[in-house]
C-alpha positions in Angstrom: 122.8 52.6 39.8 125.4 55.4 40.8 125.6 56.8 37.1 121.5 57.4 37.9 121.9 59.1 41.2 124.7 61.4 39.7 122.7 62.0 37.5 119.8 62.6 39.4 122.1 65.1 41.2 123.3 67.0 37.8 119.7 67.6 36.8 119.0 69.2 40.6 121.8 71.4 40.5 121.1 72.8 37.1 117.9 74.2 37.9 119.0 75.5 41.2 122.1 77.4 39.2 118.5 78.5 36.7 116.9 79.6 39.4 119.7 81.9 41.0 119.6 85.5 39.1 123.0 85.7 40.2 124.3 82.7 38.8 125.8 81.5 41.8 125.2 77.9 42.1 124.7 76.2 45.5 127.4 75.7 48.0 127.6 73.2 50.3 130.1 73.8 53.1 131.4 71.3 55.7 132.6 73.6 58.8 133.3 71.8 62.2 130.7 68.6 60.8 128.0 71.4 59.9 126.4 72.0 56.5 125.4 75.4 54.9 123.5 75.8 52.1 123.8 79.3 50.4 121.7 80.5 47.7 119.7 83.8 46.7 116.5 81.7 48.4 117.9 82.7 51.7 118.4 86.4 50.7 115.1 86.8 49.6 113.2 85.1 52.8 115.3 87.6 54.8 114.2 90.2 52.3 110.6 88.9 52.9 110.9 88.7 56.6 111.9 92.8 56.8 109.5 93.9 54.6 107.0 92.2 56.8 107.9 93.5 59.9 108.6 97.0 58.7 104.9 97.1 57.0 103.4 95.6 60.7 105.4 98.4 62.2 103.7 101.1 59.9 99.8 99.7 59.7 100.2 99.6 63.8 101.8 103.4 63.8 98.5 104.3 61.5 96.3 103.0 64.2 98.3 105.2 66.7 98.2 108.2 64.8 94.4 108.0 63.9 92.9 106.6 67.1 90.9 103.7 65.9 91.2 101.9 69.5 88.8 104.5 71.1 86.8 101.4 72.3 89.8 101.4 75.0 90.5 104.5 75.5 86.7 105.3 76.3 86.5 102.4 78.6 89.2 103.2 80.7 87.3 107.0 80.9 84.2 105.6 81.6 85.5 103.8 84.8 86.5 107.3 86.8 84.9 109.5 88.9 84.0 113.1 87.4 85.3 115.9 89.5 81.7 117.9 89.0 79.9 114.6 90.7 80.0 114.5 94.5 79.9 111.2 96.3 78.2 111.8 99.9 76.6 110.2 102.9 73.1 111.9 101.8 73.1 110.7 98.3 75.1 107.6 98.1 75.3 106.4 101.6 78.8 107.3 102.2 80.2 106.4 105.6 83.6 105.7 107.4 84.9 105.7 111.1 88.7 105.2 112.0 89.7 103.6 115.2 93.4 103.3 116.8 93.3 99.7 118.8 95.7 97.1 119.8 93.9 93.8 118.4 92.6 92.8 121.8 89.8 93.1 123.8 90.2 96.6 125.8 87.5 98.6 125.4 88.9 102.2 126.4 90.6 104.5 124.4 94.1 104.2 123.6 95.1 107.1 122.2 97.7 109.4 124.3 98.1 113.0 123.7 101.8 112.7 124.3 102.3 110.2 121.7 100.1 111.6 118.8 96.3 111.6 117.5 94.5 109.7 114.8 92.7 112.0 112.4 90.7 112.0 109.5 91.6 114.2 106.6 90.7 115.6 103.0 93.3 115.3 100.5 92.9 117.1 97.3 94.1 119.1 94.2 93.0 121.8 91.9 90.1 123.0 94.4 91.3 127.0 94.3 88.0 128.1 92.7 86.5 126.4 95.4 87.9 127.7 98.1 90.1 124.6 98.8 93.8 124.8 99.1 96.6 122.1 97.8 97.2 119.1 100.0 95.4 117.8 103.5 93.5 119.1 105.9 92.5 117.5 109.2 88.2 117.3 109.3 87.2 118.0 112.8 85.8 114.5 114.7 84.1 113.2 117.7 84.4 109.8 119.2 81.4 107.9 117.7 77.8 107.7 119.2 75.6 104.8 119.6 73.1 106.7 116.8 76.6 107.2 114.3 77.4 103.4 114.7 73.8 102.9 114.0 73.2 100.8 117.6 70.4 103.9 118.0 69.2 104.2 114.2 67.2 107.3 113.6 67.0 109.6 110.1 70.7 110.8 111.1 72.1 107.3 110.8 74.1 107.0 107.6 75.6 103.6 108.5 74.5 100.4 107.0 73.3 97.6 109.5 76.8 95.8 110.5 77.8 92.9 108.9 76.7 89.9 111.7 80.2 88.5 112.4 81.5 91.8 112.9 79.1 93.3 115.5 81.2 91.8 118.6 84.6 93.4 117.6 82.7 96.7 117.2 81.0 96.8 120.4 84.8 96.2 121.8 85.9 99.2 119.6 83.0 101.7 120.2 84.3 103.4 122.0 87.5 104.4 120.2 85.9 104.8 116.7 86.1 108.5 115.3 83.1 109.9 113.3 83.3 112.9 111.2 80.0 115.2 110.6 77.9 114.3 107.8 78.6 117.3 105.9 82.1 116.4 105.7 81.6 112.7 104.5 81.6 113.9 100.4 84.6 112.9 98.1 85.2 113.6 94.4 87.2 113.2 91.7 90.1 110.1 90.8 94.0 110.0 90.0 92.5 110.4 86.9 90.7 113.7 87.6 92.3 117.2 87.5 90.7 118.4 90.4 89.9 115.9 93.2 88.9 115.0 97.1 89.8 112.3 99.1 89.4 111.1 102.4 92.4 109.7 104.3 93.3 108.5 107.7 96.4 109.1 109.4 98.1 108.5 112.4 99.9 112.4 113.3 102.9 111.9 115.9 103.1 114.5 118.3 105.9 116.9 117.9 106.4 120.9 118.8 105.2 120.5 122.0 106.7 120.0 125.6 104.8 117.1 126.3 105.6 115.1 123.3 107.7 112.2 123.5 110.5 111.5 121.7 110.6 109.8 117.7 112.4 106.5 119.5 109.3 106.1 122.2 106.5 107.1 120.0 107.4 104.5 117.1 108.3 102.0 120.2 104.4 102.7 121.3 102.8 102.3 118.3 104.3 99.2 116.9 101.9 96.7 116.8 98.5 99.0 116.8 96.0 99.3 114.4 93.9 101.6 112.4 90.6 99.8 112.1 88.1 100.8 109.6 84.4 100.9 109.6 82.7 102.0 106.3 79.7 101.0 104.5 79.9 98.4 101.4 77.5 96.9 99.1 78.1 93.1 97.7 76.0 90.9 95.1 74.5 88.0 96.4 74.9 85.5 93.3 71.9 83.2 94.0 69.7 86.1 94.7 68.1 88.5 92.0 67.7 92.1 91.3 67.4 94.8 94.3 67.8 91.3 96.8 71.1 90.3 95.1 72.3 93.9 96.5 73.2 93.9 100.1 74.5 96.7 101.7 76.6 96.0 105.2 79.3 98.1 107.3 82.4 96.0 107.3 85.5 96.2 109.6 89.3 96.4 108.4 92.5 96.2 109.6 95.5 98.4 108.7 99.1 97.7 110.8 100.5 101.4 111.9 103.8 101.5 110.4 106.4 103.1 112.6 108.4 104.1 109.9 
């Protein structure tokens, strides 16, 4: 029985020591209770392994290079804003009021000349054919009317009707809301645009003047407030089908003033 399984071992090692170009047999090491097996079978998986990865690298660099994922590229183009199109209150029902509140239920204004003003602004870039210059500029405003928050709708109403639930915390804040003329309610362009227009709110602290307070008392007043925004939305109702499963709505929402 052992004179079999030696040699049953001689015949295994002499085709390994056949099979190894460079005639090295196979070595069986005992380092620490581990065994290693060497051979030219290991070189040439390695081998294998870095030819494969280095001809993945190269078939992926070939894709790169001859933009055959234009499928993505396109899609991620297709979801932007062109500059040349204008997105307005008379076209596309474009609407937004800001209001500076404390989340309670006073009804008056809040807003102290002393400590600053809320205004609504464009923001845009690479307008100098068209007249517009780098950066923001304020948009002039008026406290909102009955007819602008659409309680009186007439064919100068650009709101949508108010979303039910929301109705009571705007009739609190009517009063404080800021409109902006209807000219003035057109944005274009994306980040993704070379020439753009955007519509922010800010909160401006008041400074260069006599009356102004200080930094330290103006971030103590408004920590805590809020900038509340009203602007028109449309949603998809999923049980309801095509122009009912649109429903357009004004909806409220909440921003915390930082004092930072």
């Amino acid at each position: 029985m052992g004179n079999h399984a030696s040699s049953c071992c001689s015949n295994v090692g002499a085709r390994a020591r056949k099979m190894d170009s460079f005639a090295e047999g196979f070595q069986m090491k005992f380092d620490h209770g581990e065994t290693h097996y060497g051979s030219l079978g290991g070189f040439a998986c390695t081998l294998f392994l870095i030819i494969s990865l280095l001809g993945f690298a190269y078939t992926k660099m070939q894709t790169l290079l001859q933009r055959k994922d234009t499928d993505i590229i396109e899609a991620f183009q297709e979801s932007h804003f062109p500059d040349h199109e204008r997105f307005n209150a008379e076209n596309d029902g474009f609407f937004v009021a800001a209001a500076l509140t404390n989340y309670d239920s006073n009804t008056e204004i809040i807003e102290k000349p002393e400590y600053g003003e809320l205004l609504i602004e464009h923001y845009g870039w690479g307008n100098a054919d068209d007249g517009y210059s780098y950066g923001s500029h304020a948009l002039n405003n008026h406290y909102c009317t009955d007819e602008d928050l659409g309680f009186e709708r007439t064919d100068q109403t650009v709101i949508y009707p108010i979303f039910e639930r929301s109705i009571p915390e705007v009739q609190i804040y009517k009063k404080k809301f800021k409109c902006i003329n209807k000219e003035s309610l057109t944005i274009w362009g994306d980040y993704n645009s070379a020439k753009a227009m955007q519509l922010s709110v800010k909160f401006h602290m008041c400074s260069g003047h006599s009356y102004c307070k200080s930094k330290d008392e103006i971030r103590e007043w408004i920590s805590g407030l809020y900038i509340v925004l009203l602007y028109n939305n449309i949603r998809f109702k999923s049980e309801s089908y095509f122009d009912e499963s649109m429903v357009r709505e004004a909806r409220l929402l909440y921003i915390p003033v930082s004092s930072q």
